[in-house]
C-alpha positions in Angstrom: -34.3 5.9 -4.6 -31.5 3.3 -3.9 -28.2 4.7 -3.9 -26.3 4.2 -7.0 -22.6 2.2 -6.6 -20.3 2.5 -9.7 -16.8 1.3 -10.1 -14.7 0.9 -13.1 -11.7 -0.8 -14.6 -8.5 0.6 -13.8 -6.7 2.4 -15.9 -3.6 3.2 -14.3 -0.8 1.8 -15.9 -0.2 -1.8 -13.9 -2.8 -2.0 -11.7 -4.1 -5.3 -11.3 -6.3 -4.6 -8.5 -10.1 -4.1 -8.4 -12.6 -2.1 -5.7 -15.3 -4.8 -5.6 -15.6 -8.1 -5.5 -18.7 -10.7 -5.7 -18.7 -10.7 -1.7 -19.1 -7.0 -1.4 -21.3 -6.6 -4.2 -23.8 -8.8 -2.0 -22.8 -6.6 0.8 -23.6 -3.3 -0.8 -27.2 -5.3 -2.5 -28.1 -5.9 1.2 -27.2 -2.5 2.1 -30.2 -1.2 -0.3 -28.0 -0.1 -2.9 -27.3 -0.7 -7.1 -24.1 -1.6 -8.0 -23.4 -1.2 -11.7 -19.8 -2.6 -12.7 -17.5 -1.9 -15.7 -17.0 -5.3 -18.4 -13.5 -6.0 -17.7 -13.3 -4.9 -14.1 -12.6 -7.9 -12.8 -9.9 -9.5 -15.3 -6.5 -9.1 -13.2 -8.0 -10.3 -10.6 -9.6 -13.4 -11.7 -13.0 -12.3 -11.2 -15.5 -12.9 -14.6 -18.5 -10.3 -15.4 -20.8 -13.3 -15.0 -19.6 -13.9 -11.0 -20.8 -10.6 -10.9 -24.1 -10.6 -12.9 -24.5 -13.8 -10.1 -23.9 -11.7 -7.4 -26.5 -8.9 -8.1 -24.7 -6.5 -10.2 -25.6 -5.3 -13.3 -22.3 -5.3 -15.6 -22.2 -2.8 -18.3 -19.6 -1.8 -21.3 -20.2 2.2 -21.8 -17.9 3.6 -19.0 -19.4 7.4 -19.1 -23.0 6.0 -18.3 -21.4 3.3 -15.7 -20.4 6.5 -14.3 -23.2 9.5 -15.1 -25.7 8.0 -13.0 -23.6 6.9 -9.9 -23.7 8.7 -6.5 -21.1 6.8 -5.3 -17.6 5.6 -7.3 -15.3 3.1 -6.4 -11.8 2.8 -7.5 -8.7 1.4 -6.5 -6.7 4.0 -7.8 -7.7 7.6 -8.6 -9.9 8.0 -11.9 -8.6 9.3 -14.7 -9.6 12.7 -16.6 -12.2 11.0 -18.7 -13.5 9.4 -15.8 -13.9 12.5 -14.0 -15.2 14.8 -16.9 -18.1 11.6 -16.7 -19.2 12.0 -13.3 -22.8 14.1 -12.3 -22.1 17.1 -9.8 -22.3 16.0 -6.5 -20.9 12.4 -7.1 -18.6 10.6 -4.3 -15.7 9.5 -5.1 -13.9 7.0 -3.3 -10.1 5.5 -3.8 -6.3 5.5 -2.8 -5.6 8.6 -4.4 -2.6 9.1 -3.8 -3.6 12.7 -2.4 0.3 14.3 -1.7 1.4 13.5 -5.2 -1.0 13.5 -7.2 -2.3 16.6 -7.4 -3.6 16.6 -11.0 -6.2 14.5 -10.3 -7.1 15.9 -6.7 -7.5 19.2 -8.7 -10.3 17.6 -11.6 -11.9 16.0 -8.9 -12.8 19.3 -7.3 -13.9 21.4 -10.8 -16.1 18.4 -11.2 -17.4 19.4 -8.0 -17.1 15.5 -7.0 -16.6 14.7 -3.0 -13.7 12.7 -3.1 -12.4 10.6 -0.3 -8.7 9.6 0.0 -8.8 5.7 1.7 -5.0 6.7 2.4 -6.4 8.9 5.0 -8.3 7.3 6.9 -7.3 7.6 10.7 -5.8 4.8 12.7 -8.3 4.2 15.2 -9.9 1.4 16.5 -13.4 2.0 15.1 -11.4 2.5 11.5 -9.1 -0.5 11.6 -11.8 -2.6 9.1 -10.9 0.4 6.8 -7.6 0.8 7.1 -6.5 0.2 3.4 -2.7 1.2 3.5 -2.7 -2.0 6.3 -4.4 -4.6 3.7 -2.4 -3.3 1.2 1.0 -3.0 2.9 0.5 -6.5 4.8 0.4 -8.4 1.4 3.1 -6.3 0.1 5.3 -7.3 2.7 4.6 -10.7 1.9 5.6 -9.9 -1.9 8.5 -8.7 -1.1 9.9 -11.7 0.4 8.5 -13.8 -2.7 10.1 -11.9 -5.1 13.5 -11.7 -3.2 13.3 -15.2 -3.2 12.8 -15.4 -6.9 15.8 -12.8 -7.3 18.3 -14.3 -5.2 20.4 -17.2 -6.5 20.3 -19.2 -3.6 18.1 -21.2 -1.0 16.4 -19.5 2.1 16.4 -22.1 4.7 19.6 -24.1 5.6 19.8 -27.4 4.2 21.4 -30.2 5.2 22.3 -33.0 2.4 24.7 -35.8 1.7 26.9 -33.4 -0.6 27.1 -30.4 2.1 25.0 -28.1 3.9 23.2 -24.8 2.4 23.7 -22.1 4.8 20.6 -19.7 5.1 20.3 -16.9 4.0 20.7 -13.4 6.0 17.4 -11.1 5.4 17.4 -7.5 7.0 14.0 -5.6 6.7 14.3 -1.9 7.2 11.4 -0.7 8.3 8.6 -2.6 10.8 5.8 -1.3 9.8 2.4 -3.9 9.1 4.4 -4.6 5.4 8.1 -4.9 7.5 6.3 -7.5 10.3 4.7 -9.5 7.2 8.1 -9.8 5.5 9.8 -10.9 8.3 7.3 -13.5 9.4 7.6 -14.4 5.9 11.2 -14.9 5.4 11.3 -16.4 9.2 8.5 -19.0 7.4 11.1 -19.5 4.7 14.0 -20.5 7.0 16.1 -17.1 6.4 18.0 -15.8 9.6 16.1 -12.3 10.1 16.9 -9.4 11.5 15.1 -5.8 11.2 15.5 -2.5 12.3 13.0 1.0 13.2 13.5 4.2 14.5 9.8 3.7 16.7 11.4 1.6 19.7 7.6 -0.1 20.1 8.6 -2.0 17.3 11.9 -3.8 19.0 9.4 -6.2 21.2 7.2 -7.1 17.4 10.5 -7.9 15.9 11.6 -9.9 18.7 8.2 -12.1 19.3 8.8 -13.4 15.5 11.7 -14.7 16.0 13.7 -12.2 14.4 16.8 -9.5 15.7 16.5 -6.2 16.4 18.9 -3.6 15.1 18.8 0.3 16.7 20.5 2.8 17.6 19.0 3.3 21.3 19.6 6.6 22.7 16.8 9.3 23.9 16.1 10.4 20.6 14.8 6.8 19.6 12.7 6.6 22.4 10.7 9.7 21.4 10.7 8.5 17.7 7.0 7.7 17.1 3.8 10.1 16.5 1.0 9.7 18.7 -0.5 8.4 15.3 2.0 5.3 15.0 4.1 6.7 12.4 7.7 7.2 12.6 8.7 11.2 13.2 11.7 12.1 11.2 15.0 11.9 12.7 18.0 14.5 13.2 21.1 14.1 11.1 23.0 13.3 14.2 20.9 9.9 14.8 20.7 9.4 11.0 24.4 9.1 11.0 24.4 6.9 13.9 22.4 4.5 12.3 23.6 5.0 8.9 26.9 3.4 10.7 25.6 0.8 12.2 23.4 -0.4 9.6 26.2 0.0 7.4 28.4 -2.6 8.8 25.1 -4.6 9.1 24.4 -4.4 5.6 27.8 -5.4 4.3 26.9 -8.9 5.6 23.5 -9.6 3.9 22.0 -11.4 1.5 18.8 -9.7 1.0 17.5 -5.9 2.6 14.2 -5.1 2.1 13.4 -1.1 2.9 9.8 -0.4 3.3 10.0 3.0 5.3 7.3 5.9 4.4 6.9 9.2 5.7 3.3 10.4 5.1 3.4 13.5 2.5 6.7 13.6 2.5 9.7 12.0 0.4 11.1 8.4 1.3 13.6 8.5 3.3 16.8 6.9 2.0 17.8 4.3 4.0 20.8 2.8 2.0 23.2 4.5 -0.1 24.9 3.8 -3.1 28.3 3.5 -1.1 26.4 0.9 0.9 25.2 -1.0 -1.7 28.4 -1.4 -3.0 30.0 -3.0 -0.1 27.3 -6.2 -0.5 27.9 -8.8 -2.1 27.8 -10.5 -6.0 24.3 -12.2 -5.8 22.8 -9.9 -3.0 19.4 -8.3 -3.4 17.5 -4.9 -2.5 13.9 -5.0 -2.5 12.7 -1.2 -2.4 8.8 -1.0 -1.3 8.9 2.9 -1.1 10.4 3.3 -4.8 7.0 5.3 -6.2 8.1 7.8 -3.1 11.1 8.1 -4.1 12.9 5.0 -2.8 14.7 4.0 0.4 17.5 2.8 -1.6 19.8 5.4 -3.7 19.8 4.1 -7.1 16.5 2.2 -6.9 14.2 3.0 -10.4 10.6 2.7 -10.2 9.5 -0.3 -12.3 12.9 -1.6 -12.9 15.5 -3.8 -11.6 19.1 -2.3 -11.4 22.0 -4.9 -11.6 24.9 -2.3 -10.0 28.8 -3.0 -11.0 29.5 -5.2 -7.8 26.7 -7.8 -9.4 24.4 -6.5 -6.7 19.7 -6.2 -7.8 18.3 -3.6 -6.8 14.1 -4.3 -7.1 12.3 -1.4 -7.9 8.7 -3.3 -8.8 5.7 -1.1 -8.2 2.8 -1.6 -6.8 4.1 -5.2 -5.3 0.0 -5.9 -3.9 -1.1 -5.9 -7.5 1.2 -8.7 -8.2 -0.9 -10.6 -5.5 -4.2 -9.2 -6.8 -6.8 -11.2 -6.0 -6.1 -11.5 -1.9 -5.3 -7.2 -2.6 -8.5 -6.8 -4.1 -10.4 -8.9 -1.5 -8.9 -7.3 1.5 -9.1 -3.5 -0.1 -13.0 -4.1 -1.4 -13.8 -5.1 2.7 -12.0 -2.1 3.6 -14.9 -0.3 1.3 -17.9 -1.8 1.8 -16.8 -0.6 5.3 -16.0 2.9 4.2 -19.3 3.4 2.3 -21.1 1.5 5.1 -20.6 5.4 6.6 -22.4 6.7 3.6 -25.4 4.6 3.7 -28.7 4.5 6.4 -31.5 2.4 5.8 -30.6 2.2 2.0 -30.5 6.0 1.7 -27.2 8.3 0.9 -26.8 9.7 4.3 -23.2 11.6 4.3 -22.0 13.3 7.7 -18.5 15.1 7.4 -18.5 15.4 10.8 -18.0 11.9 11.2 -14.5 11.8 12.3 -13.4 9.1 9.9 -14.9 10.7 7.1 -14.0 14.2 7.4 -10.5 12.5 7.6 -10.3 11.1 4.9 -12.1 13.9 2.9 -10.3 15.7 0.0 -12.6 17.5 -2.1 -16.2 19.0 -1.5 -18.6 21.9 -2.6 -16.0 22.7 -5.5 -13.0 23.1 -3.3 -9.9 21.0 -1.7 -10.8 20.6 1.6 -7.8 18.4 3.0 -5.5 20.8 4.7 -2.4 18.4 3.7 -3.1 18.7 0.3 -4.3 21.9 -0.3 -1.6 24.4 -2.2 
């Protein structure tokens, strides 16, 4: 029997997004499998039922039997309670669950005794990289951030020269050079800004430099050590954080726009600008906080919201910025599954190995139980 491929509309308050598109659907049809899709899935992303129905899906508007007779489920985000209680025993679940935080939903998904997979987890290693969601997502994020900084601020990026004076550019500092701090910076570069950027990971100084921008760091022994053998940045003592703090600091007062995007896997956001910081910027200057559903990088940042502080300075708060680009977001992130899943699947059969070291990654529930050690507790 072919193996069943469900995904639904998301729920999730804001999300735009979608797990499959036309392209994968003939992907996952060549693969030997179904793929049954929710009326409406779709919608924010610009993609009709009938580009489906064209593609070899069947499109259906009862969500519970969408979802009783799949093996497999896609989603963007994690499913929600009713879509859980709706899935049979045994079913895979596949989506950016949000594994750290939301433990609600991690918790369901092992009473229903699904086997959930977290894409957040999947390992950065070569033969992963086509899977590597947070990477899709955070590249166009990056991107976003610069658009809406430059719908924010009141003035021109590039410098202009006219008949009635020149426009001086404008001064963007990214915090944090990760794949979404590298796409902002190429971005505002693109837009004629004057760039700089700063990390504590010192393999980042040479990225920042080759596009075109500055780099800003504190460069003792401690940042030279500052990077897990994974590629993330390792938290840093009080005594560097201070250190930088200062530097930045003086940095920051002269800015136009500061864009934080730093993220600690499983833990809180590091802040990265304080309130006493943002006070010294300017009327007219602009935050853009990427890490605000963690917590935020900048003190005073509110998830979905933009704070106009007493000095006349934004602070951007918007969530889930790759949404607001959704139809590249869910192009890239439906590749990233039909990769995923390719894992799942031999010669049109469900073949699931979670010994496969990308899988057994990524892996958050089975058999009834939470089987991520991260998450457990």
């Amino acid at each position: 029997m072919a193996v069943a491929i469900a995904v639904t509309r998301e729920r999730r308050d804001g999300e735009t997004r979608c797990a499959v598109t036309p392209e994968t659907v003939k992907k996952f049809v060549s693969m030997g499998a179904t793929v049954t899709v929710e009326s409406g899935t779709g919608t924010g992303s610009s993609i009709p039922d009938a580009d489906y129905v064209a593609a070899g899906a069947t499109v259906a508007k009862d969500t519970k039997a969408v979802l009783s007779g799949a093996d497999i489920v896609l989603k963007v985000r994690g499913p929600t309670a009713q879509e859980t209680s709706a899935l049979k025993p045994g079913a895979i679940v596949v989506a950016l669950l949000d594994a750290y935080r939301d433990k609600e939903t991690v918790t369901a998904l092992a009473g229903a005794n699904a086997t959930a997979f977290a894409m957040e987890f999947v390992p950065r290693i070569s033969r992963a990289q086509v899977m590597d969601a947070l990477s899709s997502q955070a590249n166009l994020a990056g991107y976003r951030a610069v658009i809406e900084a430059a719908y924010a601020y009141g003035k021109g990026f590039p410098m202009m020269m006219t008949a009635a004076g020149t426009v001086a550019p404008a001064k963007v500092f990214i915090m944090g050079v990760g794949v979404a701090g590298l796409q902002a910076i190429a971005t505002a570069r693109r837009l004629g800004a004057v760039v700089t950027a700063t990390d504590v990971r010192p393999a980042t100084k040479e990225q920042v430099e080759s596009l075109g921008a500055k780099f800003l760091a504190v460069e003792d022994e401690e940042f030279k050590n500052a990077q897990t053998a994974g590629g993330y940045a390792k938290p840093m003592s009080a005594e560097y954080q201070a250190k930088q703090a200062a530097l930045t600091g003086e940095h920051i007062k002269k800015q136009d726009i500061v864009i934080t995007t730093a993220l600690i896997p499983g833990r809180a956001a590091p802040v990265l600008v304080s309130a006493a910081q943002v006070a010294t910027m300017k009327p007219g200057s602009v935050l853009i906080d990427l890490a605000v559903e963690a917590g935020g990088n900048v003190e005073g940042a509110k998830a979905g919201e933009v704070v106009t502080t007493a000095n006349g300075v934004q602070i951007v708060g918007h969530t889930n910025l790759p949404g607001r680009i959704a139809a590249d977001a869910s192009s890239l992130y439906a590749k990233n599954l039909v990769a995923f899943v390719g894992l799942m699947i031999k010669d049109g059969a469900l073949a699931l190995d979670l010994e496969d070291e990308i899988l057994k990654a990524a892996a958050v529930t089975h058999g009834g139980a939470v089987v991520h050690e991260g998450v457990k507790g």
